[in-house]
C-alpha positions in Angstrom: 118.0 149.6 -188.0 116.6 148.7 -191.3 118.5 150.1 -194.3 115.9 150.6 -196.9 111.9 151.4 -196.7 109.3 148.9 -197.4 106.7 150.2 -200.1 103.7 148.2 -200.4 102.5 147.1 -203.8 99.3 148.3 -205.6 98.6 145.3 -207.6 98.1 147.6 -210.9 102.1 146.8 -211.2 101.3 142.7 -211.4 98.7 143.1 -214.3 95.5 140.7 -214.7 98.4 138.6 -217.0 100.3 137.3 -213.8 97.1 136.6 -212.3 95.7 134.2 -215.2 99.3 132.7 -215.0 98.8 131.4 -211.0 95.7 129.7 -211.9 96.3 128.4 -214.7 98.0 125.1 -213.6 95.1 124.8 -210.7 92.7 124.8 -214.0 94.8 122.4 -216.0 95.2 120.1 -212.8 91.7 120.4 -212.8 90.8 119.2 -216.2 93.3 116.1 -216.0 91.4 115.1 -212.9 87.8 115.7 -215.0 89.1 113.2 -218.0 91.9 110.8 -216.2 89.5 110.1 -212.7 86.0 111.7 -212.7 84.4 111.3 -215.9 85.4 106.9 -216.1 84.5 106.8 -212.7 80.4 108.0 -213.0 80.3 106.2 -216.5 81.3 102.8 -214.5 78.9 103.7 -211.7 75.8 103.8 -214.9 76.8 101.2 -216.5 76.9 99.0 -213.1 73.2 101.2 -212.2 71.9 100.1 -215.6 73.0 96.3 -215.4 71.3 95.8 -211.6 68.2 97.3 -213.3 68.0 94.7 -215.9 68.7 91.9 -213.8 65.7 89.1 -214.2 65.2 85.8 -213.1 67.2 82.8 -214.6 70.1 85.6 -215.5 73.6 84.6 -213.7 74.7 86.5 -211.2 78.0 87.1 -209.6 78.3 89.1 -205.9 81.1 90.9 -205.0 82.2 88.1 -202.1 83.0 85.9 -205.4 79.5 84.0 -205.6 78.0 82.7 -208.7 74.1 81.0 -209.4 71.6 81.9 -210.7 69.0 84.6 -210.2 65.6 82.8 -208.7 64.0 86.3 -207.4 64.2 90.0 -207.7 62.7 92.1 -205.5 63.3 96.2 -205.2 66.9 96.2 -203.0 67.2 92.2 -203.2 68.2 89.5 -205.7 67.2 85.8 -204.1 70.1 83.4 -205.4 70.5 79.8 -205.9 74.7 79.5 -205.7 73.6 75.0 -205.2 70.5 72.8 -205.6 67.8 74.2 -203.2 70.7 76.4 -201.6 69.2 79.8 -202.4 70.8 83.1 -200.7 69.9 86.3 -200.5 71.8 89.5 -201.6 71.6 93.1 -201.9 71.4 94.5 -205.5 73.9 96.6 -205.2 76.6 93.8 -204.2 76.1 92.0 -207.7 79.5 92.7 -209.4 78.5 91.3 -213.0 74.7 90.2 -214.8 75.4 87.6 -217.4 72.1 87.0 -219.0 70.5 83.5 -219.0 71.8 81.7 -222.0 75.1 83.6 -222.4 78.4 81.7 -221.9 81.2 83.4 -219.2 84.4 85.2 -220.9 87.3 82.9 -221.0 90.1 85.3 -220.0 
């Protein structure tokens, strides 16, 4: 039926230079994920980690809904504030998108 025998290979025949050469684009792949996506990514997360733990009252807060007043409270997990007169809010920490310290004028983009 078949014309020819099938003969296994031994794997001595591909050498350990065909095997460096399959993974080599998985390890390349690898490293462009590591610079282009991983590595910004945890320095944003710090920097955002660092800037809730300096938050203080009187320091301008802005949530990640699109709020902005100004920082009348801080407790552990939750920032108390006041977006009007006597209109004061609570909010998670972590939901503060940007700190600008009191006395510091906004970015005009």
């Amino acid at each position: 039926m078949f014309a020819s025998p099938a003969y296994a290979s031994t794997g001595a025949a591909a050498g350990s230079g065909a095997l460096i050469a399959q993974f080599l684009p998985l390890v390349l792949i690898f490293v462009a994920f590591w610079f282009l996506l991983i590595r910004p990514q945890t320095k944003r997360a710090k920097q955002h980690r660092d800037m809730l733990a300096a938050v203080k009252k009187n320091d301008v807060a802005v949530t990640s809904g699109g709020l902005i007043g100004k920082v009348t409270k801080v407790d552990e997990n939750e920032v108390e504030v006041e977006i009007a007169p006597n209109v004061r809010v609570r909010v998670i920490k972590s939901m503060l998108s940007d700190i600008r310290p009191h006395g510091t004028k906004p970015a005009n983009d």
